[in-house]
RODO-2510 file (C-alpha; in nm, 4 decimals, decimal comma):
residues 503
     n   res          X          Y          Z
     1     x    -2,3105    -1,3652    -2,0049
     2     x    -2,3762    -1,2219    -1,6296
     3     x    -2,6207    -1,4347    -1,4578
     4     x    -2,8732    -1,2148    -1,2879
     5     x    -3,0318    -1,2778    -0,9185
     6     x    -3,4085    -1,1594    -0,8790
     7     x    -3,3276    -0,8255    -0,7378
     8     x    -3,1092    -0,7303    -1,0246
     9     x    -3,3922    -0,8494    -1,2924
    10     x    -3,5694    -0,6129    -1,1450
    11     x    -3,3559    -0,3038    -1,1499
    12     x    -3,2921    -0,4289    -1,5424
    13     x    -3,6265    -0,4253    -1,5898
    14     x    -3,6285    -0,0602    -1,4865
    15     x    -3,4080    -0,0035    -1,6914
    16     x    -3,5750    -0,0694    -1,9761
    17     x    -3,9068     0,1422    -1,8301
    18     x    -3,6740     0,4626    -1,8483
    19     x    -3,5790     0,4078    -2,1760
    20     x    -3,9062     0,4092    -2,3236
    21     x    -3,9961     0,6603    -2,1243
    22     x    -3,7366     0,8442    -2,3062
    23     x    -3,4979     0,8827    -1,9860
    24     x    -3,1392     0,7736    -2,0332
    25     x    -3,0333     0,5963    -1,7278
    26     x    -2,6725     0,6844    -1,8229
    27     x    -2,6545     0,9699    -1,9523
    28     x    -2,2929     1,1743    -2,0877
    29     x    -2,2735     1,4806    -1,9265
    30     x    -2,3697     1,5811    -1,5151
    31     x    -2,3637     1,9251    -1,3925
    32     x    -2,2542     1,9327    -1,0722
    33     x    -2,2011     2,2823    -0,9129
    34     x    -2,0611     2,1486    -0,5546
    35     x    -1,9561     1,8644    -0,3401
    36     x    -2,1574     1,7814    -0,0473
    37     x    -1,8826     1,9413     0,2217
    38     x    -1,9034     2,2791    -0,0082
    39     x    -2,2642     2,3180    -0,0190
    40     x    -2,2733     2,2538     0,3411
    41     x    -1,9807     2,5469     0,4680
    42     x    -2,1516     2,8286     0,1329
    43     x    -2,4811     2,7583     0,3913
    44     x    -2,3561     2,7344     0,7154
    45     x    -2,1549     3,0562     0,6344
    46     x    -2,4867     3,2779     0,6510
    47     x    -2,8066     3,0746     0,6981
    48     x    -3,0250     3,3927     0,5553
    49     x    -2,8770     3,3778     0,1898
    50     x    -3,0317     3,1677    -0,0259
    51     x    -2,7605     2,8745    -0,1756
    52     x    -2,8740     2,7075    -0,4854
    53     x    -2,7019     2,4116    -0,5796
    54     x    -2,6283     2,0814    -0,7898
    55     x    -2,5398     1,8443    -0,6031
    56     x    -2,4280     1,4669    -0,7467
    57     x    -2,3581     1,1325    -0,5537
    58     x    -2,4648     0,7629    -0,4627
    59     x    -2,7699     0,7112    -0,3110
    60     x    -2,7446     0,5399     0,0338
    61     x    -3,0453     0,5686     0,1890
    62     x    -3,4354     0,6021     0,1102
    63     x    -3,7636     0,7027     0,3613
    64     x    -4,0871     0,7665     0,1574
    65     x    -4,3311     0,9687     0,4406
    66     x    -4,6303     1,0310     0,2110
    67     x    -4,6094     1,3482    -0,0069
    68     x    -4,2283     1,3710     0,1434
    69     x    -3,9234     1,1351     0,0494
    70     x    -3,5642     1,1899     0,2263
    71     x    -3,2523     1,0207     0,1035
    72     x    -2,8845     1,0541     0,1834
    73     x    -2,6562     1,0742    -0,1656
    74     x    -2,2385     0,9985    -0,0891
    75     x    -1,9844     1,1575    -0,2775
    76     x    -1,6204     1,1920    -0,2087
    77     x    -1,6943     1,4449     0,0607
    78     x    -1,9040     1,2481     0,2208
    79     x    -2,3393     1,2705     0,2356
    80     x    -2,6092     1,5007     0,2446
    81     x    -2,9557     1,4847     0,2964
    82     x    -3,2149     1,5320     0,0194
    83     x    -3,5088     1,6269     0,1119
    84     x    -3,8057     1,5852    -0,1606
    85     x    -4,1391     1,7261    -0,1458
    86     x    -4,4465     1,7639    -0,3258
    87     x    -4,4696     2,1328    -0,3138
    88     x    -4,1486     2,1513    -0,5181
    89     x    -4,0960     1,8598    -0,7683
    90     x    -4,4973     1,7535    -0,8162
    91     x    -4,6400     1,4035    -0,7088
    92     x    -4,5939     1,2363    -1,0166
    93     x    -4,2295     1,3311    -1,0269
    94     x    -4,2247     1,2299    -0,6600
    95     x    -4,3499     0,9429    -0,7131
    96     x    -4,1189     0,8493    -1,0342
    97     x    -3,8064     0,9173    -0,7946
    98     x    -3,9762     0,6805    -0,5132
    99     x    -4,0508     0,3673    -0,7614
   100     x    -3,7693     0,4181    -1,0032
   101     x    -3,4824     0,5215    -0,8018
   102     x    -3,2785     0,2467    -0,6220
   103     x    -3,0388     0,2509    -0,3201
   104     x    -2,6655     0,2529    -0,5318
   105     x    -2,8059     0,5089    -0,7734
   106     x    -2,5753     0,8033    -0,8796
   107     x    -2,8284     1,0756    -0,8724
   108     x    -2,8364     1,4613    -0,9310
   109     x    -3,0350     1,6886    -0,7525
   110     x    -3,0713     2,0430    -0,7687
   111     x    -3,2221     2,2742    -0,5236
   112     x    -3,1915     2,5274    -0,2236
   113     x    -2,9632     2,4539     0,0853
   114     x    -3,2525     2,4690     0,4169
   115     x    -3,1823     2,3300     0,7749
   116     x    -3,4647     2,0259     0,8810
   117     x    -3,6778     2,0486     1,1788
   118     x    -3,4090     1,7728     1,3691
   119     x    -3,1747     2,0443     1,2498
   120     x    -2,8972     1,8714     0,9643
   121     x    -2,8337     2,1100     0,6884
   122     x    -3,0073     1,9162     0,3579
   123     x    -3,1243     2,0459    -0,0224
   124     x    -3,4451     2,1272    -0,0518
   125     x    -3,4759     1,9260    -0,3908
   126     x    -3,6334     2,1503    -0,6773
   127     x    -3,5695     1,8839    -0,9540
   128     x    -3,3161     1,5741    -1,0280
   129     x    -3,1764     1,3606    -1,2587
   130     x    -3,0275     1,0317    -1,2819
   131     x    -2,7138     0,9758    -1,3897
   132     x    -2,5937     0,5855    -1,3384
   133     x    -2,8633     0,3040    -1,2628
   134     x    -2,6981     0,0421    -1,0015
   135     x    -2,7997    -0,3099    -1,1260
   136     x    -2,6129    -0,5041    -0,8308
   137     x    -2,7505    -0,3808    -0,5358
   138     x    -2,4076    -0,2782    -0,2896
   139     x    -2,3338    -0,4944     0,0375
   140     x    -2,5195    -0,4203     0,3071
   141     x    -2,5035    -0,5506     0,6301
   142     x    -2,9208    -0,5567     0,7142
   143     x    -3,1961    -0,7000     0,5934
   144     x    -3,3867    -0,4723     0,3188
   145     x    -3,7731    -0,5364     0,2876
   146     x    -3,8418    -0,4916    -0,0843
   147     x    -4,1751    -0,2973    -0,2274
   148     x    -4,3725    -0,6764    -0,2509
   149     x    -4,3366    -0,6986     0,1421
   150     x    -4,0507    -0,9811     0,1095
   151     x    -3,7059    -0,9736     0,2792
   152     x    -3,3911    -1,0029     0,1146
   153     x    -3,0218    -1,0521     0,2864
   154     x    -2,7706    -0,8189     0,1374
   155     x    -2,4480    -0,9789     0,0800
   156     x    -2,1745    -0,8406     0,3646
   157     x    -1,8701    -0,7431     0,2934
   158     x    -1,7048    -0,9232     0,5841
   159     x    -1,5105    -1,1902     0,4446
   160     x    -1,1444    -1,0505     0,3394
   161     x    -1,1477    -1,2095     0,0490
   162     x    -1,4331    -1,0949    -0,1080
   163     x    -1,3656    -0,7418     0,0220
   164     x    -0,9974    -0,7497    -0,1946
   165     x    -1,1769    -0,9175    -0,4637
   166     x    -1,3979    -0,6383    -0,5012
   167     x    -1,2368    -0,3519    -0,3879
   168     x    -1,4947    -0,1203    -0,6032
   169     x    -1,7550    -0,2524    -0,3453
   170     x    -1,5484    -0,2354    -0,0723
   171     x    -1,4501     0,1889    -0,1223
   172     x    -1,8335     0,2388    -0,1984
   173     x    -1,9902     0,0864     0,1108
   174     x    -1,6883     0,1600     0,3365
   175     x    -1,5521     0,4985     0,4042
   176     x    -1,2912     0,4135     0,6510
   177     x    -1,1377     0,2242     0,3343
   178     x    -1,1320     0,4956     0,1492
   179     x    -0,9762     0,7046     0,4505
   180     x    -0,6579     0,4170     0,3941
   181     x    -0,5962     0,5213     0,0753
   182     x    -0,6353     0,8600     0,1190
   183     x    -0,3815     0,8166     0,4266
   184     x    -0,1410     0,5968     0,1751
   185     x    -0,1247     0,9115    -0,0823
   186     x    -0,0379     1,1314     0,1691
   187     x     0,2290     0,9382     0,3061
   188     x     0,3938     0,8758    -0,0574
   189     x     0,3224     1,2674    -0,1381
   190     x     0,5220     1,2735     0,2441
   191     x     0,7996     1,0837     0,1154
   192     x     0,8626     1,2716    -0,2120
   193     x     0,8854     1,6054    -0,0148
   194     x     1,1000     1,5271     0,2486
   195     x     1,3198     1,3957     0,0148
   196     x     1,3105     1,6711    -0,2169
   197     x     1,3834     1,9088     0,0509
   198     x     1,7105     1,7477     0,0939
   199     x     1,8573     1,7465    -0,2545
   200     x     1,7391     1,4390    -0,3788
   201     x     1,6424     1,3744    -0,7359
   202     x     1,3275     1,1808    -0,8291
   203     x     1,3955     0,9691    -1,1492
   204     x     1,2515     0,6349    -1,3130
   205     x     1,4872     0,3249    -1,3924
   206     x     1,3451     0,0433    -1,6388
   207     x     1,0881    -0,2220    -1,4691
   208     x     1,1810    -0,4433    -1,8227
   209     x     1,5318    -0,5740    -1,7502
   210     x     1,7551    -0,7918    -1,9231
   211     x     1,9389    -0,8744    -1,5692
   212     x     1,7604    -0,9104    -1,2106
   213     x     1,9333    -0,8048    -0,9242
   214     x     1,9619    -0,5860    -0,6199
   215     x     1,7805    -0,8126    -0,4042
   216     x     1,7292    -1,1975    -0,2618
   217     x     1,4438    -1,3151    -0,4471
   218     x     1,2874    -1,5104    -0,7629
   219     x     1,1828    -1,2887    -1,0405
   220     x     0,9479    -1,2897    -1,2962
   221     x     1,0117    -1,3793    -1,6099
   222     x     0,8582    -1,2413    -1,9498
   223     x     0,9991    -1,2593    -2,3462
   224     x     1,0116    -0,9475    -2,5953
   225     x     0,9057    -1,0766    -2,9226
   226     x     1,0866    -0,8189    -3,1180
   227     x     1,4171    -0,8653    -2,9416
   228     x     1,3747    -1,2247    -2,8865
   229     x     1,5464    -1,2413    -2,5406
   230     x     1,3763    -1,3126    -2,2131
   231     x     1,3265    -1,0010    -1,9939
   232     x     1,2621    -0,9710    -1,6240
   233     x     1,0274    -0,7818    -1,4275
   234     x     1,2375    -0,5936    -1,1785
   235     x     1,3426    -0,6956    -0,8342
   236     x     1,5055    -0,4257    -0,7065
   237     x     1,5844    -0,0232    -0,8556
   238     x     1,9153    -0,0541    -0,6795
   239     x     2,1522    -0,1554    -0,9298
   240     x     2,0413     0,1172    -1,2083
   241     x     2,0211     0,3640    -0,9359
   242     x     2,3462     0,3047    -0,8483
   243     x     2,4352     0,3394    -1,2027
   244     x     2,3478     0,7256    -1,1830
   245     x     2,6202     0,8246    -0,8983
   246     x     2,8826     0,6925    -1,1433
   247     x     2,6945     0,9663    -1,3594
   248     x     2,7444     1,1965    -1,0828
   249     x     2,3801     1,2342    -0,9669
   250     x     2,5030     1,2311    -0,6286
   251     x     2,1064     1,2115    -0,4562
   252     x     1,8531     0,9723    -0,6361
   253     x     1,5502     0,8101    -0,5323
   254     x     1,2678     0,6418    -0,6626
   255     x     0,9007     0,5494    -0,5425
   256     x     0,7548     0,2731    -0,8053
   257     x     0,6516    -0,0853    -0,8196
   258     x     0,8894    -0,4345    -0,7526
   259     x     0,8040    -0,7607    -0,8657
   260     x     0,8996    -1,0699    -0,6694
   261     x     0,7780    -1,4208    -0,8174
   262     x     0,7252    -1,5406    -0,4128
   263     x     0,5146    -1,6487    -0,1690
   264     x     0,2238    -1,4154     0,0024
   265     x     0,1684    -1,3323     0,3601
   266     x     0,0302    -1,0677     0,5615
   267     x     0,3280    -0,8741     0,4704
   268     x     0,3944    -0,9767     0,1222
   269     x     0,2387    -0,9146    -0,2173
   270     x     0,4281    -1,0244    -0,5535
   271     x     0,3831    -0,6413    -0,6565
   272     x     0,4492    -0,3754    -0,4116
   273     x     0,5962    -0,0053    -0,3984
   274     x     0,9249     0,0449    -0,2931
   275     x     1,1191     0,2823    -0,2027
   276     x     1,4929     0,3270    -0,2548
   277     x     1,7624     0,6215    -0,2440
   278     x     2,1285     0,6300    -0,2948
   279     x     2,2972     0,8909    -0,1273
   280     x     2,6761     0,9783    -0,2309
   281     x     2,9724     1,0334     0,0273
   282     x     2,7303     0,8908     0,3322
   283     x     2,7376     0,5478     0,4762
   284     x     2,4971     0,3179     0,6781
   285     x     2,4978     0,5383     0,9978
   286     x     2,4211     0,8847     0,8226
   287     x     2,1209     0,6844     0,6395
   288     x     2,0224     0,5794     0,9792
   289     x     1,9584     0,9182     1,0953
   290     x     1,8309     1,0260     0,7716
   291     x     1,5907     0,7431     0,7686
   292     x     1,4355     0,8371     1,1570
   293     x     1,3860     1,1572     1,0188
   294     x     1,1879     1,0294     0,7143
   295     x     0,9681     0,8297     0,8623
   296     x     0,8826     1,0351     1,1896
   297     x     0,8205     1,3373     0,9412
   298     x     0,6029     1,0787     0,7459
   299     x     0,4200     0,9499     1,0641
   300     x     0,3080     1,3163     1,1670
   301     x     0,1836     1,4390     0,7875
   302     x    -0,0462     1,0966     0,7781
   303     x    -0,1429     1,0986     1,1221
   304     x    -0,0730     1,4431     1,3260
   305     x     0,1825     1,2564     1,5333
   306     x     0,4995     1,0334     1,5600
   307     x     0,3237     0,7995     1,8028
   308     x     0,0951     0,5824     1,6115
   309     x    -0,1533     0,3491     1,7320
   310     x    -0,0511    -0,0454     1,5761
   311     x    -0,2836    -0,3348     1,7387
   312     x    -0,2145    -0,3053     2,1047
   313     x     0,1248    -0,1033     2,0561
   314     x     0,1758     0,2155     2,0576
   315     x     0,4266     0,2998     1,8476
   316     x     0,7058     0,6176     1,8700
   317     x     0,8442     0,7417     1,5578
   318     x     1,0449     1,0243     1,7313
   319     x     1,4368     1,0213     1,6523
   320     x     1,6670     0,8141     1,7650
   321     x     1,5335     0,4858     1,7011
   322     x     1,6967     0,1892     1,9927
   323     x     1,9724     0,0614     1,7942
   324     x     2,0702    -0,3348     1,8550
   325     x     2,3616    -0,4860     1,7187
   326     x     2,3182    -0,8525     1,5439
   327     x     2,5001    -1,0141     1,7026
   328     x     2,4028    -0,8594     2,0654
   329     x     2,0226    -0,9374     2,0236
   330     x     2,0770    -1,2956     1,8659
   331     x     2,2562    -1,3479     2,1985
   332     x     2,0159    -1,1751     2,4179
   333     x     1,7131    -1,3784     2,2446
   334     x     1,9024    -1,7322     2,1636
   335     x     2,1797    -1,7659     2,3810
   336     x     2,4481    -1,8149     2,1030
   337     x     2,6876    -1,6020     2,0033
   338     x     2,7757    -1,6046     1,6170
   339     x     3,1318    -1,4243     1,6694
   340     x     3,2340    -1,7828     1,8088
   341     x     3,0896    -2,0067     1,5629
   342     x     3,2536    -1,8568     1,1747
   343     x     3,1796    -2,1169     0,9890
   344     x     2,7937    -2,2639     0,8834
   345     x     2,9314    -2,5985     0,9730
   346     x     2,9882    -2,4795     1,3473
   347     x     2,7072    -2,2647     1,3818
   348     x     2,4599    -2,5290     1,2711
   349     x     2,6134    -2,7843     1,5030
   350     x     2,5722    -2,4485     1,8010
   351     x     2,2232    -2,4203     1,7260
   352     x     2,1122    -2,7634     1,7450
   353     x     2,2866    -2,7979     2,0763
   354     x     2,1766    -2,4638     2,2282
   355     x     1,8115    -2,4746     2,0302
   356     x     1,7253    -2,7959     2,0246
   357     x     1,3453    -2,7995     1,8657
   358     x     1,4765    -2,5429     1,6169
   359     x     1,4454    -2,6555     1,2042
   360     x     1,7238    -2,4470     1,0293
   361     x     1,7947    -2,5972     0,6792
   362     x     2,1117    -2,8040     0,7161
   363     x     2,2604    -2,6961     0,4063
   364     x     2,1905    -2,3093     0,4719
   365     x     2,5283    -2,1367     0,4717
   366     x     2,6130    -1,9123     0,7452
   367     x     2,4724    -1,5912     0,6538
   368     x     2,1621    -1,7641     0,6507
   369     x     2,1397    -1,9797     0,9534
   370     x     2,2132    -1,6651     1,1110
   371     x     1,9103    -1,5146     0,9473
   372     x     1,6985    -1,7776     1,0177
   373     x     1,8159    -1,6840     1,3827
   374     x     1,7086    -1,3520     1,3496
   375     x     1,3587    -1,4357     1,1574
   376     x     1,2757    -1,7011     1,4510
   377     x     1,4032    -1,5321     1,7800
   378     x     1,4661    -1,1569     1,7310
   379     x     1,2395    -1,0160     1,5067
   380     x     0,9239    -1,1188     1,7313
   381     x     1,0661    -0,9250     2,0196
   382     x     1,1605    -0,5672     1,8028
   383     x     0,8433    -0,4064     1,8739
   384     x     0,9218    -0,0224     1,8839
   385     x     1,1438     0,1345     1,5809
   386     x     1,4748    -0,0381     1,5799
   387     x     1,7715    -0,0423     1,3853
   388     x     1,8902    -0,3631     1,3562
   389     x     2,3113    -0,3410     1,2320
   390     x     2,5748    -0,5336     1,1009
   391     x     2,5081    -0,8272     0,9050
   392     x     2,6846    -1,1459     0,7776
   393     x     2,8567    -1,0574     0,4762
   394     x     2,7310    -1,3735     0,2269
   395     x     2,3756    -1,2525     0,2497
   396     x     2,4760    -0,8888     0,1979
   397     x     2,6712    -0,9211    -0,1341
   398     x     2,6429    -0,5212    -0,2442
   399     x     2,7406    -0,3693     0,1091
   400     x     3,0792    -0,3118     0,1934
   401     x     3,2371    -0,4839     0,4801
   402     x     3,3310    -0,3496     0,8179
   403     x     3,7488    -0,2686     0,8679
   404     x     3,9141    -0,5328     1,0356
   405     x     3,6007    -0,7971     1,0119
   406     x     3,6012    -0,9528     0,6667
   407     x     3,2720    -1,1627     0,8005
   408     x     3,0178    -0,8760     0,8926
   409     x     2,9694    -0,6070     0,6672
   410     x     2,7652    -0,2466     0,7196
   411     x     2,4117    -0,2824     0,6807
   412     x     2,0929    -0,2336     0,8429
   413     x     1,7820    -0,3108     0,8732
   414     x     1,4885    -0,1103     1,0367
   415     x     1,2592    -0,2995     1,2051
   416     x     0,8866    -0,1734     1,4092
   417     x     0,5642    -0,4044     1,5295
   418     x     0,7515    -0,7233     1,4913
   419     x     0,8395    -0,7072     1,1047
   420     x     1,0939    -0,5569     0,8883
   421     x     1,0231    -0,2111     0,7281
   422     x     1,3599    -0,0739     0,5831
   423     x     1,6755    -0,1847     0,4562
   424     x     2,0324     0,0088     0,4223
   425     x     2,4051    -0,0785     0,3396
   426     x     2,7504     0,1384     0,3039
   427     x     2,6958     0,0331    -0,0063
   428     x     3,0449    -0,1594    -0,2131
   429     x     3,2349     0,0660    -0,4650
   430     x     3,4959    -0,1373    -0,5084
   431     x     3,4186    -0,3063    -0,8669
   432     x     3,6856    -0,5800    -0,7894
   433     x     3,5682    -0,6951    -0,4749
   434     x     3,2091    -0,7006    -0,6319
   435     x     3,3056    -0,8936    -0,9143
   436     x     3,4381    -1,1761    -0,6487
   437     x     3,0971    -1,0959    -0,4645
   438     x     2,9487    -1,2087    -0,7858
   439     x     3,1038    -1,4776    -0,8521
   440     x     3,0963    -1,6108    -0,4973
   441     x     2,7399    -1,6081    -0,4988
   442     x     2,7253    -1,8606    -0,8204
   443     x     2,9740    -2,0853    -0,6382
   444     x     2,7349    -2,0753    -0,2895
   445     x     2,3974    -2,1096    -0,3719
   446     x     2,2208    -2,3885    -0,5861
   447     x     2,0314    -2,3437    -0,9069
   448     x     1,6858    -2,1708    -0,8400
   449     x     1,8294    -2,0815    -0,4668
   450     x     1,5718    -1,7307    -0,4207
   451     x     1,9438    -1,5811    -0,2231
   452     x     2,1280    -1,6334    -0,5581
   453     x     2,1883    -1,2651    -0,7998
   454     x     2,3633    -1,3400    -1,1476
   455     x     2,6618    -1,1699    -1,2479
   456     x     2,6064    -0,7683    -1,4350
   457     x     2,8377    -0,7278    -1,6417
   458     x     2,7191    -0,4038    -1,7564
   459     x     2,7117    -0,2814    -1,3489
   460     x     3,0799    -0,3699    -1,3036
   461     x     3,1371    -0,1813    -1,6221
   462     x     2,9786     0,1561    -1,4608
   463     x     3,1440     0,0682    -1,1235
   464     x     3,4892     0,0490    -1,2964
   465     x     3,4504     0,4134    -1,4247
   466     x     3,4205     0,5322    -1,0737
   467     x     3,1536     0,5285    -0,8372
   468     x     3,1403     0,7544    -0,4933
   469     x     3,1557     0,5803    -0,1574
   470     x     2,7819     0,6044    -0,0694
   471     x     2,4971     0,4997     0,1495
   472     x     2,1659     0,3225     0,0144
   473     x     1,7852     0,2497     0,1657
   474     x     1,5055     0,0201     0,0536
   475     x     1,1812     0,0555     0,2270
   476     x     0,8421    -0,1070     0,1435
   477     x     0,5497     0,1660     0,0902
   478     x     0,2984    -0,0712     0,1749
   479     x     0,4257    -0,1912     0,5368
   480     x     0,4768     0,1800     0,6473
   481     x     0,1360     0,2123     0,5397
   482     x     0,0265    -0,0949     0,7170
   483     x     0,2012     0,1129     1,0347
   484     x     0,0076     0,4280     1,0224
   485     x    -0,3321     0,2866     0,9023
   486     x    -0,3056     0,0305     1,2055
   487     x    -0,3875    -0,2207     0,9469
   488     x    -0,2812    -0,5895     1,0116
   489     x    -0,2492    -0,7287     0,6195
   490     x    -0,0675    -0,6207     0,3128
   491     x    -0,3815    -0,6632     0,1344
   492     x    -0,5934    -0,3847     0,3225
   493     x    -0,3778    -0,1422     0,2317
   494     x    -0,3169    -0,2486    -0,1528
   495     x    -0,6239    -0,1244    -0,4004
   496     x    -0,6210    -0,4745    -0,5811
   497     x    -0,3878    -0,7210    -0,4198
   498     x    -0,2633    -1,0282    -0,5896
   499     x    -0,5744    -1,3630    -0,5617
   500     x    -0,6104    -1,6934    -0,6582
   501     x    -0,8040    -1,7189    -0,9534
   502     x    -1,2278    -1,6817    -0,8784
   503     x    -1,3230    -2,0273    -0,8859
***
């Protein structure tokens, strides 16, 4: 059972008043006629014509003045002013609203639209009704002086934590939170229609597999009773997707959630949305444009531009992107050049030389002593949109190498404020060369090793029927959102991130 503070005895206590008074203080049905902003524009639109309304919302505020009471009620328009009167609702019902309504209270009023003497248009209340009690009184950032004359400190909503834990809180109390998500919608509803006006098809691959794969990371693992075989939560969409071009669905994309069993950060979350396509007969540098495209349309349907405000960058989303080959910027920003070292052996023994207080694990193989290059000494400094191109080919084992460099293959990655957003291969259609990919990758990495993908039978079998040369894209949902909300953590822009357990 709930263990109630003082203040919340005594909102349960009226609670039980209404009720025998024979007034539900939940009642099933409201009758709401209009929002707050549509109440407001039927008035302002001709001041002489009399606008009776319904209005329902949260109460925020409270000022008993004698025979007079205003209040401000929220809804998802935003607030209006009540304004309460004993000519129109009687003292005693005046003074029922003033002792047994409560800031937190979803209330509804009914009355005329009228314009106060300080001139904000308000509802001249005729009569009202209350439709949820608040027990917990919502976080406040003041002191409140209670009826009795004593003070009480309203919990703030200041610590992240708390504000994630209780996101319900957090949306009631805060509109700019609410503008995020509103701002996050768009941008997926931007997404969907850009890619639907060029030809792609929106479809839904399983989230229940019997195989992980399509990415470099540790998934989650769950049983089906009835099948008896372990199942994983999905890592990646990009092996099914793939699946469908052998089908000849030549555009596909999806928008859903991935599960990786992994650490979190201010840029990761074991659930996210992701968002991948697979585009037949293009490669890596016709996803490139496509992807500038995306997002810049994206940018200016959130925000009304392509330059976006991020900390103390300002951002440009505007096509092209700066492009920066590997291994060009992990010269310019360490001072070695991988095209000389070919081997992880020779690399390591480059970077300990050139890079002395550098950590690299010792028994990283190339691929990824040349990521941890990247991670430590180029990212930091990719600030504006950039495509970062051509990667090592053993941490890259679904894109298809570049002609004449069996080492380096053709992918991408996009990168803006510091941190990777996107990621895009030529992607391999060559089922032979992916079956040695395969295999290679349970010879390289170690047991448990987050890099390693087991071997799909089942996607070599679809590959080996055909599949088009193509070009794919992953992007993360929530760090584009993170871009155009100028919002610093994962966890601001995600309705109920992942938390320890309350203690």
């Amino acid at each position: 059972m709930a263990e109630y503070n003082s203040l919340e005895k005594i909102r349960l206590q009226k609670v039980e008043e209404l009720r025998a008074e024979g007034v539900e203080p939940y009642p099933t049905r409201a009758k709401r006629t209009h929002t707050s902003a549509q109440a407001i524009a039927e008035f302002e639109k001709d001041e002489t014509v009399e606008v009776k309304v319904t209005l329902a919302g949260r109460i925020r505020s409270m000022r008993p003045k004698g025979k007079l009471c205003f209040a401000h009620i929220e809804d998802g328009d935003g607030k209006i002013q009540l304004f309460l009167r004993v000519n129109e609702v009687g003292e005693d019902r005046l003074a029922f609203f003033n002792k047994m309504f409560d800031l937190g209270d979803f209330v509804e009023a009914t009355g005329v639209m009228m314009r106060t003497k300080a001139g904000e248009p308000s509802l001249q209340v005729l009569d009202f009704n209350l439709l949820a009690k608040s027990i917990s009184p919502l976080p406040a950032d003041k002191d409140v002086t209670q009826e009795d004359g004593t003070v009480v400190r309203y919990a703030s909503l200041d610590d992240p934590e708390l504000r994630a834990r209780q996101r319900y809180a957090d949306l009631a109390v805060n509109s700019e939170v609410r503008d995020t998500f509103r701002k996050r919608a768009k941008l997926v509803k931007a997404l969907r229609t850009f890619l639907d006006d060029h030809n792609f098809l929106e479809v839904e691959t399983p989230i229940l597999q019997p195989l992980y794969g399509g990415a470099a990371a540790r998934p989650f693992t769950t049983h089906h009773n009835e099948l008896d075989q372990d199942m994983y939560l999905r890592i990646s969409f990009e092996l099914y997707l793939k699946r469908l071009l052998v089908g000849n669905l030549e555009r596909v994309y999806e928008i859903g959630r991935d599960f990786r069993n992994e650490g979190v950060s201010f840029k990761h979350n074991p659930e996210f949305t992701q968002l991948e396509f697979y585009w037949a007969y293009a490669d890596y540098l016709q996803v490139m444009e496509l992807t500038e495209q995306m997002v810049a349309y994206a940018a200016e349907q959130v925000t009304g531009s392509t330059k976006v405000k991020f900390g103390e960058h300002e951002l440009e989303f505007k096509p092209p992107w700066k492009r920066v080959e590997m291994r060009d910027g992990i010269l310019e920003t360490s001072g070695i050049d991988i095209a000389e070292h070919k081997t992880a052996e020779a690399l390591l023994k480059a970077i300990k030389e050139k890079l002395p207080k550098a950590m690299p694990d010792p028994k990283s193989t190339r691929g990824k002593l040349i990521d941890f290059l990247v991670s430590e000494y180029l990212e930091p400094t990719l600030i504006q949109p950039t495509f970062l191109y051509n990667y090592p080919r053993d941490i890259s084992p679904l894109a298809k190498s570049m002609p004449g460099d069996p080492l380096t293959v053709e992918r991408f990655e996009g990168y803006v404020a510091g941190f990777e957003l996107c990621n895009a291969f030529t992607e391999l259609n060559d089922p032979l060369d992916q079956e040695q990919r395969f295999l290679e990758m349970g010879r390289d990495y170690a047991d448990g090793d987050e890099e390693k993908q087991p071997l799909d039978e089942d996607y070599l079998r679809a590959m080996r029927y055909g599949m088009p040369p193509n070009g794919g894209f992953g992007m993360g949902v929530d760090r584009l959102t993170m871009l155009l909300t100028n919002k610093h953590s994962i966890r601001e822009v995600l309705l109920f991130p992942a938390l320890r357990k309350e203690e």
